[in-house]
SELUM-361543 format. One record per residue (C-alpha): residue in three letters; x, y, z; residue number from 0. Coordinates in nm, 3 decimals. Each point is the difference from the previous one (the first is absolute). Layout:
   residu         x         y         z   num
      ALA         X         Y         Z   NUM
...
This chain:
   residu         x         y         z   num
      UNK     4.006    22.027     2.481     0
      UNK    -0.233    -0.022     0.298     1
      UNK    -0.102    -0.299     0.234     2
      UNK    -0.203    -0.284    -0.102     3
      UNK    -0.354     0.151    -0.019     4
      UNK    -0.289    -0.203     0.145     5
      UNK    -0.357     0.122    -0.084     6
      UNK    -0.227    -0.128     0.252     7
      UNK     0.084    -0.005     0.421     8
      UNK    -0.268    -0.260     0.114     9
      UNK     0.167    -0.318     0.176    10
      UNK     0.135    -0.111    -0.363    11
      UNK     0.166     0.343    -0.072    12
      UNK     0.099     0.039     0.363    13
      UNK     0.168    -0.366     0.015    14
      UNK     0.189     0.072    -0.291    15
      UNK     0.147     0.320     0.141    16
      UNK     0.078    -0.150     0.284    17
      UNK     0.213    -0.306    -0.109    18
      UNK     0.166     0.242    -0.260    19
      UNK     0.091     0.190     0.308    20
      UNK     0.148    -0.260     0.199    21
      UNK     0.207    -0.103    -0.304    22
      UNK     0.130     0.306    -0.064    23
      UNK    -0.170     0.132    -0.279    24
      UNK    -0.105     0.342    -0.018    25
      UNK    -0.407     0.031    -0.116    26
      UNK    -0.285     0.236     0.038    27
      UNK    -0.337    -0.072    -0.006    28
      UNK    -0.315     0.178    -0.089    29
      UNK    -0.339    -0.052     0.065    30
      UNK    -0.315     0.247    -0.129    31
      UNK    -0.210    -0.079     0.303    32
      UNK     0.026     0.311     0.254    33
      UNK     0.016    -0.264     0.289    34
      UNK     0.039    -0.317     0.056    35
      UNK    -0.323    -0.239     0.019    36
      UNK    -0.177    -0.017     0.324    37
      UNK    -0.196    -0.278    -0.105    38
      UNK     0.160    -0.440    -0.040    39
      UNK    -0.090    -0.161    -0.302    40
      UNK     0.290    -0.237     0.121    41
      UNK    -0.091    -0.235     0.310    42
      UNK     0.292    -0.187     0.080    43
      UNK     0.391    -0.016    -0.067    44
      UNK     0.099    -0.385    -0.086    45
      UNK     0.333    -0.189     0.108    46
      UNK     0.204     0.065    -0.360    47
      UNK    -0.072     0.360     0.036    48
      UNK     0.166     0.004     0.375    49
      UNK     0.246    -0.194    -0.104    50
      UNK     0.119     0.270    -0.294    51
      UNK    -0.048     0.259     0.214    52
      UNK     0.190    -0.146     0.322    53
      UNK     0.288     0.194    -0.091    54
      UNK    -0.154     0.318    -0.021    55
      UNK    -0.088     0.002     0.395    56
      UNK    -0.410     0.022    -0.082    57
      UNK    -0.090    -0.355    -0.003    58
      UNK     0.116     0.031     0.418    59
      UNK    -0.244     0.278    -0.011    60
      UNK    -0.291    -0.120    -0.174    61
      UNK     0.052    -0.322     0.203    62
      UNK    -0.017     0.196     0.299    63
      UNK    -0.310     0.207    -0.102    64
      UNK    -0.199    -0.283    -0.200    65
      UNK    -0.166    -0.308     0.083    66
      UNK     0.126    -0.276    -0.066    67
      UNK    -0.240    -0.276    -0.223    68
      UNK     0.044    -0.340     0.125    69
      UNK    -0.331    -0.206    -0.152    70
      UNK    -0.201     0.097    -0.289    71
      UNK    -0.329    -0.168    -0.049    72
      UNK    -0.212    -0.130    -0.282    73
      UNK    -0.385    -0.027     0.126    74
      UNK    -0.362    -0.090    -0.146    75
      UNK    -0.292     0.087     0.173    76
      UNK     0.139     0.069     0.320    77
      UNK     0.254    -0.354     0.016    78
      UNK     0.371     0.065    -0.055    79
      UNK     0.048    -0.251    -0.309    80
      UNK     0.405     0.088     0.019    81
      UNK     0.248     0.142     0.228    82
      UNK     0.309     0.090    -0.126    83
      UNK     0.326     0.001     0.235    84
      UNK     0.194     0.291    -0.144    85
      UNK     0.282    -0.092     0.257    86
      UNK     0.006    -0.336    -0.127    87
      UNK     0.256     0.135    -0.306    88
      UNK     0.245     0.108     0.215    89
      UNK     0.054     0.357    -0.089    90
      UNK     0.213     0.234     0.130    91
      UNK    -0.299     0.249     0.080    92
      UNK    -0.367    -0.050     0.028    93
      UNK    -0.217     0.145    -0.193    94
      UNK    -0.130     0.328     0.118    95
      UNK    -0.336     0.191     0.031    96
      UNK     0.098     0.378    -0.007    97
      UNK    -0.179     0.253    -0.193    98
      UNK     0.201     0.099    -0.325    99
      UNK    -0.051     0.389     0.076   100
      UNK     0.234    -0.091     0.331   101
      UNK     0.237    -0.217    -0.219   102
      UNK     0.048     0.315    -0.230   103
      UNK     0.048     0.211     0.331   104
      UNK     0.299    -0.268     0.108   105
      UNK     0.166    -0.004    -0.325   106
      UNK     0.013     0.394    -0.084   107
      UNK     0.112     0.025     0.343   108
      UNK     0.315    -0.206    -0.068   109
      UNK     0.007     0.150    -0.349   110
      UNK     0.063     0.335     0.204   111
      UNK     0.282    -0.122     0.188   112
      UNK     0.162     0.025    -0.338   113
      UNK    -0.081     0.318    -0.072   114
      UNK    -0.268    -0.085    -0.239   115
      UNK    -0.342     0.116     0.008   116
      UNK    -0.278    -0.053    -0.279   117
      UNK    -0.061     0.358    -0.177   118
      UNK    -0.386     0.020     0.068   119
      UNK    -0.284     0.167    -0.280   120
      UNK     0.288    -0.085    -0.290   121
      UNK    -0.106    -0.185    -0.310   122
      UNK     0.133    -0.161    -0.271   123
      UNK    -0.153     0.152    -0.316   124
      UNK     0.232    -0.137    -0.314   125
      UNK     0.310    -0.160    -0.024   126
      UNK     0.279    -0.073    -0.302   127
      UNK     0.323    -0.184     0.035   128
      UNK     0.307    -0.114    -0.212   129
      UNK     0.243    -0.282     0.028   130
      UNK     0.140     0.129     0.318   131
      UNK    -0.277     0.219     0.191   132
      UNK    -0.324     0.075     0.031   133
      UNK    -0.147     0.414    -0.005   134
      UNK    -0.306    -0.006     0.255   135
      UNK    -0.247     0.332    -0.040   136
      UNK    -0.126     0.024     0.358   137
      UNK    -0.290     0.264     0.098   138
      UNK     0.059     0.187     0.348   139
      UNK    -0.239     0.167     0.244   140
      UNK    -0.095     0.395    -0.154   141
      UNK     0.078    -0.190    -0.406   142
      UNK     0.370    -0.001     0.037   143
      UNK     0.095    -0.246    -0.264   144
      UNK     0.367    -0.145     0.052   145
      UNK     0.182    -0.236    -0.260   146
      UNK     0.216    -0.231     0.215   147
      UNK     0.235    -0.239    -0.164   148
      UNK     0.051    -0.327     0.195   149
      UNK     0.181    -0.310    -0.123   150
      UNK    -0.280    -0.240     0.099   151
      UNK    -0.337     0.033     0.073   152
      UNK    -0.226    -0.250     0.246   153
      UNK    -0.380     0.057    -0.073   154
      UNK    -0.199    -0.083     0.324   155
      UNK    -0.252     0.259    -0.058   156
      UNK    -0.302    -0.265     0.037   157
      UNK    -0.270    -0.144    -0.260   158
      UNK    -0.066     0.285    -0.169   159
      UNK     0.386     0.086    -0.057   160
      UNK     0.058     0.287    -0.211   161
      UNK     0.352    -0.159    -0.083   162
      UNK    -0.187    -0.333    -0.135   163
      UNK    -0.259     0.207    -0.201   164
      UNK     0.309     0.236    -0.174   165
      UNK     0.151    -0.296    -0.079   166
      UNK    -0.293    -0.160    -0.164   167
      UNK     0.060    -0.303     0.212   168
      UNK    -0.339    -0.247     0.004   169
      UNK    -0.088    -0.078     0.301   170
      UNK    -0.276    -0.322    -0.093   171
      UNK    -0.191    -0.219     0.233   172
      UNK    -0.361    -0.024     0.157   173
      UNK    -0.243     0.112     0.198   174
      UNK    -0.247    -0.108     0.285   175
      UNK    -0.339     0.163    -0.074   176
      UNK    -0.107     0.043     0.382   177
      UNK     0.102     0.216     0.225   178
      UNK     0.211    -0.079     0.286   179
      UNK    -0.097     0.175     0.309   180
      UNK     0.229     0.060     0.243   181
      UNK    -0.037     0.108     0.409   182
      UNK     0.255     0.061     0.250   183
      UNK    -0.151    -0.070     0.322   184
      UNK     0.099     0.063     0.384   185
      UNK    -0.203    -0.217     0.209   186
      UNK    -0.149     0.083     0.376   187
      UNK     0.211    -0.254     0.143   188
      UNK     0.290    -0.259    -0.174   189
      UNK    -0.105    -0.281    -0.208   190
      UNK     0.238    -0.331     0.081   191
      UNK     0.062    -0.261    -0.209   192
      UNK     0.166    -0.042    -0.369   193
      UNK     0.195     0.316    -0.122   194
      UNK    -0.187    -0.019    -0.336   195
      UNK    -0.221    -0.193    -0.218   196
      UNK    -0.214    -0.067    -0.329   197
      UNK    -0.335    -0.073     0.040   198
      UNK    -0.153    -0.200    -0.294   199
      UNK    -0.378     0.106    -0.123   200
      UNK    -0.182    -0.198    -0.309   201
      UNK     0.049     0.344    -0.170   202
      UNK     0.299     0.212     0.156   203
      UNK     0.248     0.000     0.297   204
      UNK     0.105     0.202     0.278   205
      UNK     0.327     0.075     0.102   206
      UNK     0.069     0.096     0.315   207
      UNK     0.321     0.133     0.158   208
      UNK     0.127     0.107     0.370   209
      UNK     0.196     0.295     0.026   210
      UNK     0.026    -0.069     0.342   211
      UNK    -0.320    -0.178     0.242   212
      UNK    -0.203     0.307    -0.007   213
      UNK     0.086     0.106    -0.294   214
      UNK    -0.136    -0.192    -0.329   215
      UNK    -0.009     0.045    -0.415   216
      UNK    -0.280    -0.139    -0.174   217
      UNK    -0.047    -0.048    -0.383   218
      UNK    -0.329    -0.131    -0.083   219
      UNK    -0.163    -0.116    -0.363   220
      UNK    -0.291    -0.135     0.141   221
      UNK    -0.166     0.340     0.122   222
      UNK     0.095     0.225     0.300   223
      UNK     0.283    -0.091     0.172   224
      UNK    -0.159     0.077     0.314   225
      UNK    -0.247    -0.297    -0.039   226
      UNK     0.291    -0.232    -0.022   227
      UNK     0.239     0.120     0.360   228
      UNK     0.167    -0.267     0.191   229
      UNK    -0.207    -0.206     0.247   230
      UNK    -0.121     0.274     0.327   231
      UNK     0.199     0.276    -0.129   232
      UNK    -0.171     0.336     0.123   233
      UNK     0.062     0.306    -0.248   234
      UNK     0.125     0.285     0.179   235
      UNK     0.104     0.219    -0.326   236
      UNK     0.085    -0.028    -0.376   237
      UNK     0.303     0.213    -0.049   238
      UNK    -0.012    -0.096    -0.407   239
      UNK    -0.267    -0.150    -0.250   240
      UNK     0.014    -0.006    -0.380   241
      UNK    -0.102    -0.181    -0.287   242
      UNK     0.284    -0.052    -0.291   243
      UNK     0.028    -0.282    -0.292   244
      UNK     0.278    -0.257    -0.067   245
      UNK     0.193    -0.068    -0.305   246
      UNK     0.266    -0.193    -0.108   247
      UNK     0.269     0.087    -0.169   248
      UNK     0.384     0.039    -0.102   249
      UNK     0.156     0.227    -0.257   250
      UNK     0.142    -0.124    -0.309   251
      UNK     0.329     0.068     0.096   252
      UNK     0.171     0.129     0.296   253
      UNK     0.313     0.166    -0.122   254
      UNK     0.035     0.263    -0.321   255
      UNK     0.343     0.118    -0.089   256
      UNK     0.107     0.165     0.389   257
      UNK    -0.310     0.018     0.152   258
      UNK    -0.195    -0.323     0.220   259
      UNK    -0.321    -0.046     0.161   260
      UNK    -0.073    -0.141     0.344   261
      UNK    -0.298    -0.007     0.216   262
      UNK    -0.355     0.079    -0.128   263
      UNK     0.167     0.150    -0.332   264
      UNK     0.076    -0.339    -0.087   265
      UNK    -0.271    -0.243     0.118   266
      UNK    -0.315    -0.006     0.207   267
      UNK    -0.187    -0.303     0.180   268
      UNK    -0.254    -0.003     0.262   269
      UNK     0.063     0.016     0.364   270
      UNK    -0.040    -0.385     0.057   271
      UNK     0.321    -0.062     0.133   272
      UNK     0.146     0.271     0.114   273
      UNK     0.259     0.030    -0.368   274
      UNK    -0.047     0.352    -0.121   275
      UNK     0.231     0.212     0.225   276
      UNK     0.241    -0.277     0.088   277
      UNK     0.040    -0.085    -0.358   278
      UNK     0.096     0.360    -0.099   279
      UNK     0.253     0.019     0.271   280
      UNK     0.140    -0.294    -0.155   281
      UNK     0.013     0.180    -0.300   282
      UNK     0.189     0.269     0.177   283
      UNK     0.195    -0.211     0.123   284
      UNK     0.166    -0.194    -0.294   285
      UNK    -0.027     0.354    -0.220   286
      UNK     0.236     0.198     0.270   287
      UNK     0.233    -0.317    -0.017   288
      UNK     0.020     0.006    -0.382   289
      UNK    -0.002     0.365    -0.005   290
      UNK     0.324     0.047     0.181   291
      UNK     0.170    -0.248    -0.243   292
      UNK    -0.168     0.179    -0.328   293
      UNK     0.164     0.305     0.179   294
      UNK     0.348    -0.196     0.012   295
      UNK     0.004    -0.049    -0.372   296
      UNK    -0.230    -0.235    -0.087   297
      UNK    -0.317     0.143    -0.181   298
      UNK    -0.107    -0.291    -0.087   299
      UNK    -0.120    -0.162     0.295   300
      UNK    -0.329     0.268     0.021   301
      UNK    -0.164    -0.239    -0.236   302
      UNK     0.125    -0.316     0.227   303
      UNK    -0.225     0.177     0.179   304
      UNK    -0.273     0.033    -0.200   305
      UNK     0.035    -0.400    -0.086   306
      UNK     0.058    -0.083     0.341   307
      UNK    -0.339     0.191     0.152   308
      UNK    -0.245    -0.088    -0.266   309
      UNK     0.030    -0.381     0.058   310
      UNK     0.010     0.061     0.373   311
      UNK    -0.301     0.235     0.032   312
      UNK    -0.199    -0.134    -0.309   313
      UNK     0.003    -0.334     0.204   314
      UNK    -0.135     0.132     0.335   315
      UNK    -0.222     0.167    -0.205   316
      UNK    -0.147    -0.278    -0.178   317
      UNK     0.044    -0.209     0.375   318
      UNK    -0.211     0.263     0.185   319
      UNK    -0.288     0.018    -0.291   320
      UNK    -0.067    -0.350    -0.002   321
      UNK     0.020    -0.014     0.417   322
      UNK    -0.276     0.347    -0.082   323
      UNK    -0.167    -0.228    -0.242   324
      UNK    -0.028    -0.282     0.229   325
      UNK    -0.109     0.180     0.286   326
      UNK    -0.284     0.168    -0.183   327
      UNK    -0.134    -0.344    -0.120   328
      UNK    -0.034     0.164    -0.327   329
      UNK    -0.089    -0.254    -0.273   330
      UNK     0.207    -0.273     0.022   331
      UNK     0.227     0.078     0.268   332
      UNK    -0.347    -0.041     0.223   333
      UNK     0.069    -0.372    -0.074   334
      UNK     0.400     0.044     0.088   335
      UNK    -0.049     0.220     0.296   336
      UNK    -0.284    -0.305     0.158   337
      UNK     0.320    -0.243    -0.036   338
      UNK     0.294     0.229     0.094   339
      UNK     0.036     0.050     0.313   340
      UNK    -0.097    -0.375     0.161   341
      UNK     0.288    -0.093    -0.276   342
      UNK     0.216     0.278     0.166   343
      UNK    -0.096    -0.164     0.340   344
      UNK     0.083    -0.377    -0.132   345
      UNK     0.301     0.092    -0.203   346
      UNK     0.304     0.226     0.219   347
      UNK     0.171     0.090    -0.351   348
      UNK    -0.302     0.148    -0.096   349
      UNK    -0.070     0.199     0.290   350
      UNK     0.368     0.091    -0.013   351
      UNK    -0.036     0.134    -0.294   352
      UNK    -0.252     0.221     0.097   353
      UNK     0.141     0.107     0.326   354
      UNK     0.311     0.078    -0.236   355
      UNK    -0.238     0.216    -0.268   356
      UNK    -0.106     0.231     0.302   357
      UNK     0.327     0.004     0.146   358
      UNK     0.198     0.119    -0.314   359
      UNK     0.190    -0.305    -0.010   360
      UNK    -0.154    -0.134    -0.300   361
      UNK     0.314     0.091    -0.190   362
      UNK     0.384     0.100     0.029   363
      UNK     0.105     0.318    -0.069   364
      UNK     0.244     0.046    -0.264   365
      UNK     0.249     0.225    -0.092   366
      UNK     0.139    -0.130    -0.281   367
């Protein structure tokens, strides 16, 4: 029988690759994308994901290559109503502004030293599996079509997964009607100040993000987000723009028989907060560490995974759609979001609890 099989090599995929590598365990990983993405949906890497990935060697590297994000503000109509002290929780790593194509660039990169690289413009097209494997059909380049038997399977192969849909896993939630448009933006000279911030309108936010001084995302409801830059920033380019839609949602279960889900296969949530990436390299994460017991003779603990992940990422899910919710003013949150953050300001537990939401330390993470 062959190596675990993992269909998808974005920074989910990659991640769990990666700490199956450094444990020992032989995998291979696919991906039906010719290339990798050039373009960061991802903005920043949090303090739980550099923690779980300290071992590895790339949290030095990101932390050597990324910003770090020290203060995160909440503002309304050009007044910061709340400042945030990430440092104040006393992580072992800041969090980190670096684009997530870069991230994916560190993390194959240590993936290689193993040996391993993803297997680029493969896909996934069925799959079957018994009691004690799982028979993957995968489609090559020129319509080779290879059956590869692999005792596990980890499905980080991204909201539409193919793996989800042949397993007639539901995948329910909601969606924002509006589009969220989005700008990368290199400015003429740096812009100093906070490292990020949400800027409440009656009828939207922006969200603004440095990649470095010079260097700024922008995600706008209200309009173009090049009406909304920070205070005398000077546009010198826009390397990126596009519009896309939010949803939330997390499959129904995470875990069928030998294969999981991790990553966008398993749940979605907007980008307020920084969750989506780091919470699939969680995923990773705890399914390499159960993966390598499964492997030692105990089957059974692919659905601890499955139990284990859906409470976890159902409630940052549900977490980050009512911070959305809130921030949009949309019925009435408007009310909640008017209160929130001068209650934040009054109230340190509260405001720790938010600086732990963005941070990824809203939670433990369990492995059994």
């Amino acid at each position: 029988m062959g190596p675990i099989l993992i269909v998808g090599a974005g920074p989910t995929g990659l991640a769990a690759a990666l700490f199956l590598s450094v444990a020992g365990v032989a995998c291979r990983i696919v991906d039906r994308a010719d290339e990798p993405a050039q373009l960061s949906k991802a903005l920043a890497v949090n303090p739980r994901t550099l923690e779980l990935l300290e071992p590895t060697g790339v949290s030095a590297r990101i932390m050597a290559e990324g910003r770090p994000i020290h203060h995160f503000q909440l503002r309304r109509g050009g007044a910061v109503v709340l400042t945030m002290d990430l440092d104040e929780l006393g992580a072992a790593y800041p969090m980190t502004a670096l684009p997530q194509a870069r991230t994916e660039a560190l993390l194959a990169e240590a993936l290689a030293a193993y040996g391993v690289h993803a297997e680029r413009g493969v896909s996934l097209s069925d799959l079957s599996q018994t009691v004690d494997k799982v028979v993957a059909v995968l489609a090559h380049p020129g319509g080779r079509v290879e059956t590869a038997e692999t005792p596990l399977l980890f499905a980080a192969d991204g909201a539409h997964s193919r793996v989800r849909h042949v397993l007639d896993i539901g995948f329910p939630g909601s969606a924002f009607p509006e589009p969220w448009r989005l700008v990368d933006v290199r400015f003429e000279a740096p812009v100093e100040g906070a490292e990020g911030y949400v800027e409440l309108h009656p009828h939207g936010l922006v969200f603004a993000l440095a990649f470095d001084p010079a260097h700024w995302r922008i995600i706008s409801t209200v309009g173009d987000p090049l009406n909304h830059l920070p205070a005398g920033a000077v546009v010198k380019d826009v390397p990126w723009a596009s519009d896309f839609h939010i949803s939330h949602r997390i499959a129904d279960t995470l875990a069928v028989g030998r294969v999981a889900l991790g990553g966008d296969a398993a749940h979605l949530h907007s980008p307020v907060g920084a969750r989506g990436m780091n919470l699939g390299i969680e995923d990773a994460y705890v399914f390499a560490h159960i993966a390598k017991e499964v492997l030692d003779g105990a089957p059974e603990r692919l659905q601890d995974y499955g139990r284990l992940r859906h409470v976890v990422d159902k409630g940052v899910v549900q977490r980050i759609e009512a911070i959305s919710r809130m921030a949009r003013g949309e019925g009435l949150w408007s009310v909640v979001r008017e209160v929130a953050p001068h209650l934040a300001g009054s109230l340190p537990p509260l405001r720790r609890m938010m600086e732990q939401t963005v941070c990824g330390l809203d939670h433990a993470v369990q492995l059994s």
